[in-house]
N, CA, C and O of each residue as an XYZ file, in Angstrom:
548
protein
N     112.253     -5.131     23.772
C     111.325     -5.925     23.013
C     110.936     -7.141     23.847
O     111.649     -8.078     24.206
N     109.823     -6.945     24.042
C     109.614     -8.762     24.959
C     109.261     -9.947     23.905
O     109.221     -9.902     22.676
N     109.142    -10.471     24.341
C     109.061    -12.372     23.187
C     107.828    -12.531     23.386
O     107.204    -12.285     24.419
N     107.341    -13.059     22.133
C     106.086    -13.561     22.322
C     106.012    -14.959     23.186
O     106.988    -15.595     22.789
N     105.449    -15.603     23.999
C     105.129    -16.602     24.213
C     104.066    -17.020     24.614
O     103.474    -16.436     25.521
N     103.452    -18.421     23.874
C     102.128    -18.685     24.085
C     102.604    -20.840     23.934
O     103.461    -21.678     23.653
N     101.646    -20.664     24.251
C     101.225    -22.707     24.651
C     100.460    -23.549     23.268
O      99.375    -23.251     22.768
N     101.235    -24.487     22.914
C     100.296    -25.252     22.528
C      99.358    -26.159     22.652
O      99.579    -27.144     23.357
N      98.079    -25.995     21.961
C      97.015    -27.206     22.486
C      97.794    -28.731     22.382
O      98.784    -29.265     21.882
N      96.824    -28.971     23.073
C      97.114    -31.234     22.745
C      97.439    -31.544     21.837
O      98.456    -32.188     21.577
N      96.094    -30.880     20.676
C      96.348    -31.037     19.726
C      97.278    -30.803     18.752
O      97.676    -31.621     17.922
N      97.725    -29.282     18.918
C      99.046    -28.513     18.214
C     100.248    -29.591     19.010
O     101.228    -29.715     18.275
N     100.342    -30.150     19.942
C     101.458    -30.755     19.862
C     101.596    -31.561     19.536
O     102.738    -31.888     19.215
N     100.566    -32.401     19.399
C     100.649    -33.704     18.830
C     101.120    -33.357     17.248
O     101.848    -34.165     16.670
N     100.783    -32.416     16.729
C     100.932    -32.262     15.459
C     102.316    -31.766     15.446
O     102.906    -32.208     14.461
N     103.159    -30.894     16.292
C     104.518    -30.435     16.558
C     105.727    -31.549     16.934
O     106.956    -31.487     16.915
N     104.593    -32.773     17.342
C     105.587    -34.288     17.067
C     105.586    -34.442     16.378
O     106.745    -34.398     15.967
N     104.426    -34.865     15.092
C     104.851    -35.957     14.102
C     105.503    -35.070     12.934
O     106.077    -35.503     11.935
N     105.280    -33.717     13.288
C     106.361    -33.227     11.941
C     107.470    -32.759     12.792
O     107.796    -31.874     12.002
N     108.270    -32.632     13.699
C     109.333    -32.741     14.106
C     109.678    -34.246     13.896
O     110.806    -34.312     13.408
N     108.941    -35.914     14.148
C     109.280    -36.753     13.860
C     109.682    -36.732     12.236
O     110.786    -37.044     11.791
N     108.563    -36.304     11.479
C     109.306    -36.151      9.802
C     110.416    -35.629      9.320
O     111.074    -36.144      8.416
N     110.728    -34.424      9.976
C     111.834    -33.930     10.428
C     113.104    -34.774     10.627
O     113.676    -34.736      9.537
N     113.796    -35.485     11.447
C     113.743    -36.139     12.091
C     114.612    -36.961     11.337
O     115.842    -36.933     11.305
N     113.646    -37.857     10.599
C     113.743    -38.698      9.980
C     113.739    -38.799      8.396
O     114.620    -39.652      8.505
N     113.606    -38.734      7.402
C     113.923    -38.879      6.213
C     114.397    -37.374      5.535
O     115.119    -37.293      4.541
N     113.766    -36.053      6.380
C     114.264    -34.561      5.597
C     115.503    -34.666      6.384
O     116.020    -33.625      5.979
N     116.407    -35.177      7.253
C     117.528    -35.180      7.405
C     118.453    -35.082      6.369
O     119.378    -34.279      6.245
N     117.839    -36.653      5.106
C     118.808    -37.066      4.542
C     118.585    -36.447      3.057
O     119.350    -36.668      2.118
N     117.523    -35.711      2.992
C     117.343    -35.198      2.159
C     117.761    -34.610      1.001
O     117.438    -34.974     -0.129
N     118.873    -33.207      1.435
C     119.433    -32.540      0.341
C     120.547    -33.871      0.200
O     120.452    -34.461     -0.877
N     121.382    -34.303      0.970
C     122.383    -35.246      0.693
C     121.896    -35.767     -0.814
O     122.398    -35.625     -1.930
N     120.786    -36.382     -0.378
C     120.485    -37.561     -1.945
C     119.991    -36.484     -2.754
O     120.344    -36.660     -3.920
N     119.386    -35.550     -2.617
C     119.151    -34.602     -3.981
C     120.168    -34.213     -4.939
O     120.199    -34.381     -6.158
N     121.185    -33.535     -3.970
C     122.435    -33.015     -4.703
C     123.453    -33.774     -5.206
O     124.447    -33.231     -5.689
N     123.283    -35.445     -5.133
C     124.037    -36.561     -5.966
C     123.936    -36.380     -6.937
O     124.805    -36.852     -7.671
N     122.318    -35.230     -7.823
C     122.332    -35.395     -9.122
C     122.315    -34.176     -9.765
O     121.872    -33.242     -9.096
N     122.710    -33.923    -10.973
C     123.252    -33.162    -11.866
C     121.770    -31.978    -12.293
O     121.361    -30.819    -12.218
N     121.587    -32.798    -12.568
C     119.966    -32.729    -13.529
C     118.453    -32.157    -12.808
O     117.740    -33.032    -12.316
N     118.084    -31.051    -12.759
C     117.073    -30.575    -11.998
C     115.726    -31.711    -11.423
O     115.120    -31.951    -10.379
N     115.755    -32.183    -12.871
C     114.857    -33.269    -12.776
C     114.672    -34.543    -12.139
O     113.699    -35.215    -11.795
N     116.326    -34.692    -12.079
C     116.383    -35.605    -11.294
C     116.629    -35.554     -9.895
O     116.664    -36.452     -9.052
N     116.787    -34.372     -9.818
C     116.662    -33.982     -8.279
C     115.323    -34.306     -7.609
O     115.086    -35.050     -6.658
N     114.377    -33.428     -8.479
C     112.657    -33.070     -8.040
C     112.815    -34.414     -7.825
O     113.085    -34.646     -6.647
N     112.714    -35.879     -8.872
C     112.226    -37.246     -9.099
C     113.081    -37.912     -7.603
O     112.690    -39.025     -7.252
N     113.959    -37.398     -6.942
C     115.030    -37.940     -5.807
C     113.793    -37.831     -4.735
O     113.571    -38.802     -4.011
N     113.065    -36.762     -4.643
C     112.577    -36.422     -3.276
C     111.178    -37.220     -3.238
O     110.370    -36.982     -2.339
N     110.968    -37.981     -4.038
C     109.499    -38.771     -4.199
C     109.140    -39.708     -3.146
O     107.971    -40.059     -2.986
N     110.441    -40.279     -2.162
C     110.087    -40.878     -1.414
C     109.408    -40.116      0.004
O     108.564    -40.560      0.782
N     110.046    -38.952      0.001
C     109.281    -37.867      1.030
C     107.721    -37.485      0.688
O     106.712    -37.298      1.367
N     107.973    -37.468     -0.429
C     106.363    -36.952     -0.637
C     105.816    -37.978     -0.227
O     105.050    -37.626      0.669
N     105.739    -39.752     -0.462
C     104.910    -40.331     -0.213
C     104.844    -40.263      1.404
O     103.765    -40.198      1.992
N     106.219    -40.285      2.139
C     106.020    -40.334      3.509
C     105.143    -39.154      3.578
O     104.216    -39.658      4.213
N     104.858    -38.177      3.410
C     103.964    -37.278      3.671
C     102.718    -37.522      3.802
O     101.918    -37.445      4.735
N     102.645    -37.997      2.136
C     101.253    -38.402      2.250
C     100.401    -39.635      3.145
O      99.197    -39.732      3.382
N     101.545    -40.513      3.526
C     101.377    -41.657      4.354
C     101.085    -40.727      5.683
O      99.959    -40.917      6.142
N     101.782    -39.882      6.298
C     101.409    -39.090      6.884
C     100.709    -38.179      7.365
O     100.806    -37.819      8.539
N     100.102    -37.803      6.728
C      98.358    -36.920      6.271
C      99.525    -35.341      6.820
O      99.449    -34.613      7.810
N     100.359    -35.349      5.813
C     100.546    -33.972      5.557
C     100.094    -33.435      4.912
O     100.064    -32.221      5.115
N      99.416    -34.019      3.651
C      98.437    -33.762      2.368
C      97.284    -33.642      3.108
O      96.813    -32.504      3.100
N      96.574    -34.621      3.863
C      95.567    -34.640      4.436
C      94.973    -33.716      5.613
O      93.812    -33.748      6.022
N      95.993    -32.902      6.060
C      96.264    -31.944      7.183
C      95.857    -30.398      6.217
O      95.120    -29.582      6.769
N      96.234    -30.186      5.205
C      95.597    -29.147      4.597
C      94.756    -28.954      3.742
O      94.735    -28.076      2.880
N      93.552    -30.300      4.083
C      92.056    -29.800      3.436
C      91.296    -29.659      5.190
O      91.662    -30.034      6.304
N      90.172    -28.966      4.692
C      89.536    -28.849      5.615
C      88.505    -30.140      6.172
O      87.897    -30.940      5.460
N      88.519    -30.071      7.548
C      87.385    -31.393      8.132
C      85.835    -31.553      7.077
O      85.388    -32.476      6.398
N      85.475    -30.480      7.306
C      84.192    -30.333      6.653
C      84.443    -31.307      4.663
O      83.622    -31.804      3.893
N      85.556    -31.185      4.616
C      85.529    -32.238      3.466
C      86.283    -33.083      3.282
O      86.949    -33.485      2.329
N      86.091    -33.421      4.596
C      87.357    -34.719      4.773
C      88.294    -34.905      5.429
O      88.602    -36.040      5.794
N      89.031    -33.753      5.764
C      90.549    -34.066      5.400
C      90.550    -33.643      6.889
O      89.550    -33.746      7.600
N      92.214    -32.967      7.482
C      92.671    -32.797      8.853
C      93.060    -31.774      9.192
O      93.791    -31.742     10.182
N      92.810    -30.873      8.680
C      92.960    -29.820      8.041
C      92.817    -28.890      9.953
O      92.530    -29.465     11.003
N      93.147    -27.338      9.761
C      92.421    -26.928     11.152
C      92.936    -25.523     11.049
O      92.857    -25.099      9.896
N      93.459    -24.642     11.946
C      93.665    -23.472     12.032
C      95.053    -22.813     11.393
O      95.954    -23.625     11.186
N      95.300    -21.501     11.079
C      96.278    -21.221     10.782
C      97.468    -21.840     11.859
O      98.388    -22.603     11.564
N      97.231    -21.416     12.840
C      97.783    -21.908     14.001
C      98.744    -23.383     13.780
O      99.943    -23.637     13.662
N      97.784    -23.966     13.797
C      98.151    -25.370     13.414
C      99.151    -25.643     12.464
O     100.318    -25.999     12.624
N      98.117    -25.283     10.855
C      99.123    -25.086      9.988
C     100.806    -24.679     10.048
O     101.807    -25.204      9.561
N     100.618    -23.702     10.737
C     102.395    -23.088     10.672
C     102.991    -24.054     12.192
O     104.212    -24.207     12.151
N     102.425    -24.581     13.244
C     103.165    -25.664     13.633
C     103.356    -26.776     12.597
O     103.943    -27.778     13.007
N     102.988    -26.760     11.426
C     102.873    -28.528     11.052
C     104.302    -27.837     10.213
O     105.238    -28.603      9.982
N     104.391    -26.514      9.829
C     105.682    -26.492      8.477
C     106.786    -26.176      9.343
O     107.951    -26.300      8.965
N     106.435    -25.729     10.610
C     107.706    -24.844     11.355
C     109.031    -25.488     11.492
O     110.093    -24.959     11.165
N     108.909    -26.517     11.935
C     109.834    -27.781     12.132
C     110.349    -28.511     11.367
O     111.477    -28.954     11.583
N     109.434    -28.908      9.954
C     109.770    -29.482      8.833
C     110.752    -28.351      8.051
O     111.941    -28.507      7.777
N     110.046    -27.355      7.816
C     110.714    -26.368      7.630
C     112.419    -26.212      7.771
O     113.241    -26.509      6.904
N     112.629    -25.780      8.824
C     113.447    -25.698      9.666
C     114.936    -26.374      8.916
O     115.969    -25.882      8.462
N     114.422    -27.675      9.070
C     115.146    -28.882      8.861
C     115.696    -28.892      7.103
O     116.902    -29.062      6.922
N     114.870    -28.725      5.988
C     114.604    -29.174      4.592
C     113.442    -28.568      4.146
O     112.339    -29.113      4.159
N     113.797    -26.853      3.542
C     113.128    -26.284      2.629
C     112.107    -27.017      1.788
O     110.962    -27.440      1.950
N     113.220    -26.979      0.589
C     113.103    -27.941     -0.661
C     112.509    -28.966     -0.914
O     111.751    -29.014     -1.883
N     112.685    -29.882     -0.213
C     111.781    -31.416     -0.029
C     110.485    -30.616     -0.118
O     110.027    -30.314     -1.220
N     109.885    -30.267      1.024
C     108.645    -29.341      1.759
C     108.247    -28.976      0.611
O     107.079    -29.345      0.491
N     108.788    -28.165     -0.774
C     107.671    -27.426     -1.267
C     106.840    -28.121     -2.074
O     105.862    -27.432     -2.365
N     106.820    -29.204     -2.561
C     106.214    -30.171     -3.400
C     104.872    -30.386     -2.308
O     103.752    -30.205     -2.787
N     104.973    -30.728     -1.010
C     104.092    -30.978     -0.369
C     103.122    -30.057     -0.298
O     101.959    -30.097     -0.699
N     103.830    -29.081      0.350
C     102.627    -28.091      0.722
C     102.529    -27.312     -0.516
O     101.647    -26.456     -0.578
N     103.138    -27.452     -1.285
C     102.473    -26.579     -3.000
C     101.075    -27.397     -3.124
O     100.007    -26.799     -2.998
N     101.120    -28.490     -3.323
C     100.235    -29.053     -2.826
C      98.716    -29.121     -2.154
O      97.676    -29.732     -2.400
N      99.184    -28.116     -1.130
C      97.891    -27.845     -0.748
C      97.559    -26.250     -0.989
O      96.501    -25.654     -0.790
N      98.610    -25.842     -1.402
C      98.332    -24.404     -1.571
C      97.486    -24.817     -3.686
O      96.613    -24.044     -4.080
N      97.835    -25.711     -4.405
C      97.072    -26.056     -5.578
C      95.530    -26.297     -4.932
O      94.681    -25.683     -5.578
N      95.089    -26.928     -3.994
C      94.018    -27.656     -3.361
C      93.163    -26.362     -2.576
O      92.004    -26.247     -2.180
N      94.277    -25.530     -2.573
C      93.474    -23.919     -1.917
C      92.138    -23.675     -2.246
O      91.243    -23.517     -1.416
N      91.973    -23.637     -3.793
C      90.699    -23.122     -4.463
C      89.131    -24.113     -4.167
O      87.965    -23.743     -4.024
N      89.887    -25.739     -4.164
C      88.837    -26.130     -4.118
C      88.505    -26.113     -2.325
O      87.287    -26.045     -2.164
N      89.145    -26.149     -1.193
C      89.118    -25.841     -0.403
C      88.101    -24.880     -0.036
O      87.246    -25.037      0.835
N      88.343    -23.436     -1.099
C      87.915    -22.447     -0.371
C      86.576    -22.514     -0.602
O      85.823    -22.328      0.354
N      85.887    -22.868     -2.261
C      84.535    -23.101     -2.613
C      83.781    -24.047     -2.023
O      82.559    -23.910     -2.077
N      84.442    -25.374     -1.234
C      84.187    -26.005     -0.433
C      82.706    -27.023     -0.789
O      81.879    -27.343      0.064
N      82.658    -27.380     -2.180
C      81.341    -27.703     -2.514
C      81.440    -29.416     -2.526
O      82.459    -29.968     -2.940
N      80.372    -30.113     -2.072
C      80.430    -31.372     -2.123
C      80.713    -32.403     -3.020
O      81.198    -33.515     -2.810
N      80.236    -31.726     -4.328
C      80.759    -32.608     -5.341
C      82.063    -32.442     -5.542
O      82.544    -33.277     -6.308
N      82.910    -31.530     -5.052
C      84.503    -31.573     -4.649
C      85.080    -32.656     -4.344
O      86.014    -33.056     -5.038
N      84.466    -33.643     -2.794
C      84.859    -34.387     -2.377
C      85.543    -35.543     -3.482
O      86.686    -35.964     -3.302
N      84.853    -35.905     -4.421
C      85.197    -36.955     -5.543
C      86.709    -35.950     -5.984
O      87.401    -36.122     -4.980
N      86.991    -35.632     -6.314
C      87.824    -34.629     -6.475
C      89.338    -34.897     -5.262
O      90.409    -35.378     -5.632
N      89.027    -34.439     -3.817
C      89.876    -35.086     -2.941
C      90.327    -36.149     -2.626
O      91.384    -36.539     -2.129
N      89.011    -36.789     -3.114
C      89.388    -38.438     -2.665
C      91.050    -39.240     -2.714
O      91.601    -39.986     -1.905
N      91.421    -38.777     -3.826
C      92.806    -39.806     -3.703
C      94.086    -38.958     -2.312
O      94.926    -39.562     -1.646
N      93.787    -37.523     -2.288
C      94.520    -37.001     -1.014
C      93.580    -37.793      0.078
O      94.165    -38.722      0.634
N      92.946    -37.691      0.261
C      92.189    -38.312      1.606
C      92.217    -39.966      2.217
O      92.007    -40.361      3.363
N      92.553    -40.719      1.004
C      92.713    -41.847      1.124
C      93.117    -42.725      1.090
O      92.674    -43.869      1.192
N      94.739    -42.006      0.822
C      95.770    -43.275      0.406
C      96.390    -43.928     -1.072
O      97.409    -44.483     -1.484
N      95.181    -43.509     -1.522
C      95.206    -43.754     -3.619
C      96.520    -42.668     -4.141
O      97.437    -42.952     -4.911
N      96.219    -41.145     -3.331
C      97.515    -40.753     -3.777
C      99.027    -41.411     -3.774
O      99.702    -40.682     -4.500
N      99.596    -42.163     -3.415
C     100.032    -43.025     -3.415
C     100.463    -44.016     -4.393
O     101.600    -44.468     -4.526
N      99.059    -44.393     -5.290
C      99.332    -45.512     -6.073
C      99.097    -44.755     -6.791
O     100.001    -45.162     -7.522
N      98.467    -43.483     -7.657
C      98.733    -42.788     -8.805
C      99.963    -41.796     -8.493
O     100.496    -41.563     -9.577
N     100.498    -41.253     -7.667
C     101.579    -41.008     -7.275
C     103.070    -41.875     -8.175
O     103.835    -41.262     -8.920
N     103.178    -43.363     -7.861
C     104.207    -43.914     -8.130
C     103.528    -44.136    -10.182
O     104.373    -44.271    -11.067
N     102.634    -44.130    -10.383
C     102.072    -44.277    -12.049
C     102.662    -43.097    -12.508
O     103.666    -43.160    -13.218
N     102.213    -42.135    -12.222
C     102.146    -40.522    -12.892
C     103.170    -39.860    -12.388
O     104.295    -39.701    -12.861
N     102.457    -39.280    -10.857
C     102.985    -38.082    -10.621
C     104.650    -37.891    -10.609
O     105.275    -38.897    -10.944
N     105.325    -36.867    -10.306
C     106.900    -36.559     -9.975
C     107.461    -37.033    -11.095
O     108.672    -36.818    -11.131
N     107.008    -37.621    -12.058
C     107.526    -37.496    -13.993
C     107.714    -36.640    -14.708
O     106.835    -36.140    -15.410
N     108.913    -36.284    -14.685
C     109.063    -35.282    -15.483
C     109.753    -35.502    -16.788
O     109.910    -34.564    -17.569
């Protein structure tokens, strides 16, 4: 059987840093602080500080497409951005990229009046309705 091997662009690596840096750094400590708690819920509500690093991160922003905003780019890409995160902390991860797999549809119809729609992934607002609303269970 021979191995596949192939190169990444500039770009794919640059992107193979900063989620090996996410990696790295807070999905380390991840399951540790999840599994302090009893309560499913309070598990999900444990990992909220990852999500925002994410989103501070344009991991949210990495899976819409350019054409409406976002940073979005090839399959390619994509599976460098989870490979590493991955790797490291399942669990944390699926909130994120569920995420963009919810954002799939409008993605795929791709229509402009969408954009109002993305706006708070694209700009940071996720964030401040993030700590109001979201991860409440």
């Amino acid at each position: 059987m021979m191995p596949i091997v192939f190169h990444l662009s500039p770009v794919e690596e640059g992107i193979r840093n900063a989620a090996a840096g996410l990696a790295a750094g807070p999905l380390q400590a991840a399951k540790k602080i999840y599994m302090q708690y009893q309560q499913h819920t309070e598990r999900f509500q444990s990992t909220r500080p990852i999500y925002h690093q994410a989103v501070a991160g344009v991991l949210i922003k990495s899976q819409i497409p350019p054409h409406l905003g976002g940073a979005g780019g090839s399959l390619i890409k994509a599976t460098v951005l989870v490979e590493d995160m991955y790797r490291v902390e399942p669990a944390s991860l699926l909130t994120v990229f569920s995420t963009g797999l919810g954002l799939k549809p409008v993605n795929l119809i791709a229509k402009p009046e969408h954009k109002e729609f993305l706006a708070p992934f694209l700009s940071g607002k996720l964030l401040r309705i993030i700590s109001r609303i979201a991860l409440q269970v």
